[in-house]
C-alpha positions in Angstrom: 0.0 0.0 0.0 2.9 2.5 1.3 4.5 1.7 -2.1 1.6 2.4 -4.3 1.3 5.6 -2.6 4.9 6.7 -3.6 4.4 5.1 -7.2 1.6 7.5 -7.3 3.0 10.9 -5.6 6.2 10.1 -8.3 3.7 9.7 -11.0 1.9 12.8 -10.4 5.1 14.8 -9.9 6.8 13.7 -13.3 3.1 14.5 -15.3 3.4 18.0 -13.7 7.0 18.3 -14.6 6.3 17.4 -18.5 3.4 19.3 -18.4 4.8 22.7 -17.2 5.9 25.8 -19.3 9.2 26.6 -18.4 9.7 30.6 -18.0 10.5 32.7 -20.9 12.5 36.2 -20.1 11.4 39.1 -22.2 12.6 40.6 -25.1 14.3 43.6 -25.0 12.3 46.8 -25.9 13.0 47.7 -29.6 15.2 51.0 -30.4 13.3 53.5 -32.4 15.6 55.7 -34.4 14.3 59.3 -35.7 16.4 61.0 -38.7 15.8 64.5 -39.0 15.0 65.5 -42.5 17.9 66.8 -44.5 17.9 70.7 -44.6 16.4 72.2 -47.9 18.8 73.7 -50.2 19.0 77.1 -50.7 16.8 78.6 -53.3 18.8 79.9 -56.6 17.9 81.9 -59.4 18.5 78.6 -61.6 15.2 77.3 -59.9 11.8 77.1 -61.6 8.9 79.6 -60.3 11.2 82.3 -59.6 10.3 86.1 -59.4 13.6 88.4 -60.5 13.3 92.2 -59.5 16.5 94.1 -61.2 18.0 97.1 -62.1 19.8 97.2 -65.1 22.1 99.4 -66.9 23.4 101.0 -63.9 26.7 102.5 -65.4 29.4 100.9 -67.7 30.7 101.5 -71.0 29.0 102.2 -74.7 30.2 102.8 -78.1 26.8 104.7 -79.9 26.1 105.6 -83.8 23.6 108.3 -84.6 22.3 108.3 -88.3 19.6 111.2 -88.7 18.6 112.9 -91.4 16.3 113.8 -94.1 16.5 114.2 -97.8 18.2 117.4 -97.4 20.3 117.3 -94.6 22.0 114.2 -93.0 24.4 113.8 -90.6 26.4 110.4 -88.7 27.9 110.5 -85.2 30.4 108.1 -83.5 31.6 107.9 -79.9 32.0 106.2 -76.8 31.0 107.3 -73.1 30.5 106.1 -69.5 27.2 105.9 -68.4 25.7 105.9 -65.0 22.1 106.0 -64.4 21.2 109.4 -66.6 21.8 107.9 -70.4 23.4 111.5 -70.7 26.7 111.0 -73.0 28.0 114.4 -73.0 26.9 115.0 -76.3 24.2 113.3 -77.8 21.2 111.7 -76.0 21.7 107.9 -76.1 18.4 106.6 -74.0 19.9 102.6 -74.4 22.0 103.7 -71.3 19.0 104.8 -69.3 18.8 102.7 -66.0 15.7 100.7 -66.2 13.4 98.2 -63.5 13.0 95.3 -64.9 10.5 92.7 -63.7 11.0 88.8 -64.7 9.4 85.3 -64.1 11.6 82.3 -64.8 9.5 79.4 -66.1 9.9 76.2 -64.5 12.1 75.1 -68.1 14.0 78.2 -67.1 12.7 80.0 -69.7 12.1 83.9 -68.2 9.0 85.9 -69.7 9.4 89.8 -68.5 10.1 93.4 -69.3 11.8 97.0 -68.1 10.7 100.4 -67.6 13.1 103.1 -67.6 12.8 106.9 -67.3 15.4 109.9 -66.8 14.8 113.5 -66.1 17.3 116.5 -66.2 17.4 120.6 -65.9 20.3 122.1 -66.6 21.3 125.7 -66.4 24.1 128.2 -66.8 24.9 132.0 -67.5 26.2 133.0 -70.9 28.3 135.8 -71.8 25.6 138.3 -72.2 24.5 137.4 -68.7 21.5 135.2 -69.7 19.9 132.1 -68.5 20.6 128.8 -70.7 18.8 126.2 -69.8 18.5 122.7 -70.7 15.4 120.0 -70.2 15.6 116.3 -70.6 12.8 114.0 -70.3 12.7 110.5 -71.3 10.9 107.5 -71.0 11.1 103.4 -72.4 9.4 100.7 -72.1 11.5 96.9 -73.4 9.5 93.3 -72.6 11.8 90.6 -73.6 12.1 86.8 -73.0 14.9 84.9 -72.1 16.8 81.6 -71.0 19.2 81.0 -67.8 21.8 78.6 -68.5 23.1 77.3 -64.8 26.9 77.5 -64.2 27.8 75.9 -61.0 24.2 75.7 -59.7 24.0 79.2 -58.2 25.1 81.6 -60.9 23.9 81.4 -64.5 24.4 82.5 -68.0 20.9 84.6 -69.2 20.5 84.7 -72.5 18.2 87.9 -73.3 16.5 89.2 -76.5 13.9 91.8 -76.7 12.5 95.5 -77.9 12.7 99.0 -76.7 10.8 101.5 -77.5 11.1 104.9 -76.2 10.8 108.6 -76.4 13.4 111.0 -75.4 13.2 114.8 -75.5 15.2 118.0 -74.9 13.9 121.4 -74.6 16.6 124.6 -74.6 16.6 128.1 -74.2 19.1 129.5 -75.1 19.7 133.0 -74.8 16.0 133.8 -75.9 15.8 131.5 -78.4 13.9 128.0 -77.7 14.5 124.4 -79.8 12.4 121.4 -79.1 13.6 117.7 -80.5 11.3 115.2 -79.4 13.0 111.7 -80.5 10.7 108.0 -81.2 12.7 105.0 -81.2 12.2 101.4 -81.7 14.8 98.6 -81.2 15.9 95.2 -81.3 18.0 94.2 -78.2 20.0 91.3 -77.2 21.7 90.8 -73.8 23.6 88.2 -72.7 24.1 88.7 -68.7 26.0 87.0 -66.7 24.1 86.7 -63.5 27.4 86.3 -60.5 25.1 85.1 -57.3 26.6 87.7 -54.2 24.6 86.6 -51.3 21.6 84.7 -51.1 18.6 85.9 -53.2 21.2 89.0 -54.5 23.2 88.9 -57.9 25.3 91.2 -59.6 24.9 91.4 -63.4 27.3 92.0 -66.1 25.9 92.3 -69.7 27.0 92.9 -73.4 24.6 94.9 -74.6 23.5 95.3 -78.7 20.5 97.8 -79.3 19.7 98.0 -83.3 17.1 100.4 -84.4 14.4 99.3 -86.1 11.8 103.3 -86.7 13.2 106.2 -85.5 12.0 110.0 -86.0 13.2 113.3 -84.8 10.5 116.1 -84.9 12.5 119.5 -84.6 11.2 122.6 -83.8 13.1 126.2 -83.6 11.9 129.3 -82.3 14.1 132.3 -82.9 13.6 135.0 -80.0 12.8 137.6 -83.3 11.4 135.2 -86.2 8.9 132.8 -87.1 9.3 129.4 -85.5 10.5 126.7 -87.9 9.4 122.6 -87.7 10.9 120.1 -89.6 11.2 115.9 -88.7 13.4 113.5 -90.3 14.5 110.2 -89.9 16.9 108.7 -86.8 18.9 105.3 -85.9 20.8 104.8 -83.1 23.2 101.6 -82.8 24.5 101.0 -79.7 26.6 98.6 -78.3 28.3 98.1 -74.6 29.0 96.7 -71.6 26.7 97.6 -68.3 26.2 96.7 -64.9 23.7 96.1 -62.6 22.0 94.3 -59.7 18.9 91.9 -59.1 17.3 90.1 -56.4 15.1 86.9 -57.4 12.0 85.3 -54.6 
């Protein structure tokens, strides 16, 4: 009997030994790792949807040919000057070097759809030798959309290839001494400008262009009032070529 009982309590014990679940330990927690995004590069002209805001043809150098004339009278002019902001050569109105605004959107191809407007204003004055006021009054306004195409060199600067027209209206009033002449001048032209845009800072570039202008209509109207006479008007016919090298600025959003 005593032995059944063991046979049975050693029975029981190795069924509950099979029959147990041994302990498991527990995983260890798993490691999360966050990457932070990689900071956006910075915007350059060279990218698609880009607003440009510039100044152009803040000073440098031009070469300029006047051809005017009518079937009576004709006359050619030459020279070279040193702009800066006014157009004013020194001796003959050239409005191609009249700083403009110019307003641009660059296509997502890189193709830039835009235009300038430019203006300059002067009064000049002086006493002559028979103590008189001369005076001198420049207006003059344009108005040039063109198109272009910015090629990228080294990601931030760029090569812009620019083509357009200009059409404007320049006009000087004098007095001198009594007697009064008016020339109001009507020009249209076809421009090319190569720029190439050197990025400063970001969202600011300097611009150096070579500059073509080639005239396309062109009048002069002419009037001449003598202090004692009868006012004589005449018009005739006006091209101005010019060719340079300016400067300016831009900023692009």
């Amino acid at each position: 009997m005593k032995n059944s009982q063991l046979g049975l309590i050693g029975l029981t014990a190795l069924t509950a030994g099979l029959i147990s679940t041994p302990s498991v330990a527990a995983p260890p927690p798993s490691t999360v790792v966050v990457v932070a995004p990689a900071a956006p590069l910075p915007k350059t002209i060279n990218d698609g949807k880009t607003f440009i805001l510039s100044v152009d043809r803040l000073f440098g150098l031009s070469i300029m040919s006047i051809d005017s004339g009518n079937q009576t009278l004709s006359a050619d002019q030459i020279g070279a000057s040193v702009a800066l902001l006014s157009g004013d050569t020194g001796t003959a109105a050239n409005p191609y070097t009249i700083s403009r605004v110019g307003f641009d959107y660059t296509l997502p191809n890189r193709l830039t759809l835009g235009g300038a407007l430019g203006a300059s204003f002067g009064d000049y004055s002086l006493t002559n030798t028979s103590d008189k006021k001369d005076s001198n009054t420049v207006r003059a306004y344009l108005v040039s959309p063109r198109v272009g195409y910015l090629i990228p060199i080294k990601q931030k600067h760029a090569l812009w290839l620019r083509g357009g027209f200009t059409a404007f209206d320049y006009s000087v009033q004098s007095d001198r001494g009594g007697t009064k002449t008016s020339l109001t001048t009507l020009g249209l032209s076809f421009n090319l400008e190569p720029t190439f845009v050197l990025n400063a800072l970001e969202h600011v570039s300097f611009t150096f262009s070579g500059i073509l202008d080639a005239p396309l209509l062109g009048n002069v109207a002419a009037k001449y009032s003598p202090q004692n006479g009868d006012t004589v008007k005449t018009d005739f016919n006006h091209a101005v070529w010019n060719a340079g090298v300016m400067c300016g600025i831009l900023v692009y959003l």
